[in-house]
Residue frames relative to the residue before (quaternion, step in Angstrom):
aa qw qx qy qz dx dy dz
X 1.0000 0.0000 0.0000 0.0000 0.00 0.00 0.00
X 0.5098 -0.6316 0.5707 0.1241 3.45 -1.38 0.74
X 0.0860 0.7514 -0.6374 -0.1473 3.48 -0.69 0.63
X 0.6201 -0.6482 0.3084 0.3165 3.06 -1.55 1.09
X 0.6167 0.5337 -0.3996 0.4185 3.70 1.20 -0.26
X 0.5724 0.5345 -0.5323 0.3214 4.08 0.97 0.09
X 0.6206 0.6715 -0.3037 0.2677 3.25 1.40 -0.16
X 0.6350 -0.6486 0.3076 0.2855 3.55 -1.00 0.86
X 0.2274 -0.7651 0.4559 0.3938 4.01 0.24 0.20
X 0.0873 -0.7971 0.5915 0.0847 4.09 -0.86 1.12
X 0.6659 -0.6752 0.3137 0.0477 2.12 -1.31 1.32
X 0.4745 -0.6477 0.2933 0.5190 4.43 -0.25 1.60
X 0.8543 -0.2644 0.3997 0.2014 2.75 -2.15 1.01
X 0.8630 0.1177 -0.0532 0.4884 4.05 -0.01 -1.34
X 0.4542 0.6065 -0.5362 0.3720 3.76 1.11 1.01
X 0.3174 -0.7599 0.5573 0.1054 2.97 -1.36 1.20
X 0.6080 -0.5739 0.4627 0.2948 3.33 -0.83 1.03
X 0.2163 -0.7129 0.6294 0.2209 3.82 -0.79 1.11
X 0.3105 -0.5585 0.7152 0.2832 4.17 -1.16 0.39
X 0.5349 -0.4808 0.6545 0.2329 2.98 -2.37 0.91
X 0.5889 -0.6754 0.4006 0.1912 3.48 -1.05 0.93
X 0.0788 -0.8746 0.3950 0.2698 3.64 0.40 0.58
X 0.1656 -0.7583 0.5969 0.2031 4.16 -0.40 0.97
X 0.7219 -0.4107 0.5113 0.2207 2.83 -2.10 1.06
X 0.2691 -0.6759 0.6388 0.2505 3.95 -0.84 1.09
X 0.5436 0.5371 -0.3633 0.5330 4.05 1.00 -0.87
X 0.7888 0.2138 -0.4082 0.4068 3.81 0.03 -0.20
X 0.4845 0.6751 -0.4187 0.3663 3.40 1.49 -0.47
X 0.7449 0.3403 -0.2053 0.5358 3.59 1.26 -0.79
X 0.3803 -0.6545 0.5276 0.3855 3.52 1.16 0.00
X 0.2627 0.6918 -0.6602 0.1283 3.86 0.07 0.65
X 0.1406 -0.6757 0.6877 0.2254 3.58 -1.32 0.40
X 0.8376 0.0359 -0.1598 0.5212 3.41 -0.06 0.20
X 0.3658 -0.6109 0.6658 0.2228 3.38 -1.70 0.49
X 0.6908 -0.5289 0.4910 0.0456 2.94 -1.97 0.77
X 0.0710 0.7203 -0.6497 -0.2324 3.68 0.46 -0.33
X 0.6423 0.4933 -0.3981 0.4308 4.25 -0.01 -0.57
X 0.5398 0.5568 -0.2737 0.5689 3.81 1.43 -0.68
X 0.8192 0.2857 -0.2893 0.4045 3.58 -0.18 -1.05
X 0.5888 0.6050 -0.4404 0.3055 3.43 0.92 -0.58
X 0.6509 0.5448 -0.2478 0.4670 3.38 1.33 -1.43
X 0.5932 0.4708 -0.4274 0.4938 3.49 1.35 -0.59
X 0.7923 0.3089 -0.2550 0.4603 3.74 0.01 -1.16
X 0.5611 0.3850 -0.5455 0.4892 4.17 0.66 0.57
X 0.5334 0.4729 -0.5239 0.4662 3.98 1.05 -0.18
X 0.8513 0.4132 -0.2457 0.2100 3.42 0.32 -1.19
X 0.2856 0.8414 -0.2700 0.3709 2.73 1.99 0.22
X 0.6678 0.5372 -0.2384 0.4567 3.56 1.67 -0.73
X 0.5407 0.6449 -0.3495 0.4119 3.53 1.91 -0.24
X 0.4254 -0.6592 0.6138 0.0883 3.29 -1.39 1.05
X 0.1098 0.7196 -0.6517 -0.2133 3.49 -1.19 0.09
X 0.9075 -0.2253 -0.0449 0.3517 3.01 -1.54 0.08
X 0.6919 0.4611 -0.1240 0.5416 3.61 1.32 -1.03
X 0.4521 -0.7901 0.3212 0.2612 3.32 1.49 0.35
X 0.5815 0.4390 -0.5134 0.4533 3.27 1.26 1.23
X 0.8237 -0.4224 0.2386 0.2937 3.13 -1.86 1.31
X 0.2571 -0.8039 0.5336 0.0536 3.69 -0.62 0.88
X 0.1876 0.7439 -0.6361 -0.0821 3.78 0.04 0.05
X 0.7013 -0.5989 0.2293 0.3112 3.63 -1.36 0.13
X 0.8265 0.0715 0.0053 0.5583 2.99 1.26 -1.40
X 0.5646 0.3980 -0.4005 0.6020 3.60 1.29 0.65
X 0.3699 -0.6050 0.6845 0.1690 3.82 -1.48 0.67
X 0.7282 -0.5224 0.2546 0.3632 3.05 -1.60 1.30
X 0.6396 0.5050 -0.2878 0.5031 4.01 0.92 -0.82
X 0.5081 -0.6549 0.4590 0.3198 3.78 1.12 0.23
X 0.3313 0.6086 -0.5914 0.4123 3.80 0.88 0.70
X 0.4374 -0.5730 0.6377 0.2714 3.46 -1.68 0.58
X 0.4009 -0.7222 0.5181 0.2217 3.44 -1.06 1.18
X 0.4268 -0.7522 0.4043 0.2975 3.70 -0.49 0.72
X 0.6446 -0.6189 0.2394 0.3797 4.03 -0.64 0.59
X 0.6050 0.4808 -0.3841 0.5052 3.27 1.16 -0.79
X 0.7833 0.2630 -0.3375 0.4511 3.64 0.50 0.65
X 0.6477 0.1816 -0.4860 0.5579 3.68 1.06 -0.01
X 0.6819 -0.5233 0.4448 0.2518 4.35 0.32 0.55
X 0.4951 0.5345 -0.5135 0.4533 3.85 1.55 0.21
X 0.6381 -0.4948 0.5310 0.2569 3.29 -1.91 0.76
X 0.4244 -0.7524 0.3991 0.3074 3.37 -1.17 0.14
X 0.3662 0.5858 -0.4976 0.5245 3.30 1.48 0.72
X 0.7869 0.2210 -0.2484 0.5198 3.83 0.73 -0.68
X 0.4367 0.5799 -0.5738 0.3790 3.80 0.83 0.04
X 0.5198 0.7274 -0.2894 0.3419 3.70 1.41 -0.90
X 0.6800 0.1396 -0.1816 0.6965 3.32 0.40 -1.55
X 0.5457 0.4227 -0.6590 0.2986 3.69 -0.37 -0.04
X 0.6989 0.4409 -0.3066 0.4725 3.73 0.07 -0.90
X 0.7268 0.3509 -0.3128 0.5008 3.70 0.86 -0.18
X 0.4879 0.5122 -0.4262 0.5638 3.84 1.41 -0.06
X 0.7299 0.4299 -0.3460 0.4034 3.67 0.70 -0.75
X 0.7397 0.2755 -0.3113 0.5292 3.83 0.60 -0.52
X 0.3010 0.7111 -0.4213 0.4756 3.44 0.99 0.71
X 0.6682 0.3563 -0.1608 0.6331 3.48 0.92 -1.85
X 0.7084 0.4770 -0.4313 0.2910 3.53 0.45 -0.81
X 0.6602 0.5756 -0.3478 0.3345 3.62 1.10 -0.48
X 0.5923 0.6279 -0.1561 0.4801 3.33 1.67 -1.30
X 0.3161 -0.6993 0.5509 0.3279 3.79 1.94 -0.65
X 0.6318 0.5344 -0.4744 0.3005 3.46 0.30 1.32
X 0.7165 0.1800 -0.3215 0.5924 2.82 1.57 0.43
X 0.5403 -0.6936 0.3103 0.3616 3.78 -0.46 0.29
X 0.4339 -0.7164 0.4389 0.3256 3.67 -0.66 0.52
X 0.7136 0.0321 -0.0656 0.6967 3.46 1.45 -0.74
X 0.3664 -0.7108 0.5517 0.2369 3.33 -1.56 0.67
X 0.3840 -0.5886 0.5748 0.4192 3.81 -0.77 0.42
């Protein structure tokens, strides 16, 4: 037999799940400006991370070398700015690719 207290209390029928707030790592450090010669060296290190499906992970660029958009890597839009200009920055200088193979 089941008792009704082993059970878990769930949560009403028409509640919407609240998201965790995602904070800016650039305001977390107070940066005013990005690096472009920095992020590359950051996102060609991180370039060695795996995720779960065992393909390469970088932070803020997608395996095809697109810029990931903020509402999914959690930058502000004062730094999604220069970030997205720090990144075609490296791409011009050949330090970061424009397309991935």
């Amino acid at each position: 037999m089941l008792n009704k207290e082993s059970k878990a209390p769930k949560a009403p029928a028409g509640a919407k799940r609240v998201a965790k707030k995602k904070v800016c790592p650039f305001c977390v450090s107070k940066a005013t400006e990005i690096n472009y010669i920095q992020l590359a060296k950051e996102i060609q290190e991180s370039g060695n991370r795996y995720d779960k499906s065992g393909e390469k992970r970088t932070r803020y660029i997608t395996e095809k070398g697109k810029i990931i958009p903020r509402r999914m890597s959690g930058v502000c839009l004062h730094h999604q700015h220069l970030l997205a200009v720090a990144i075609k920055r490296g791409r011009v200088m050949a330090l970061l690719p424009f397309k991935n193979d």
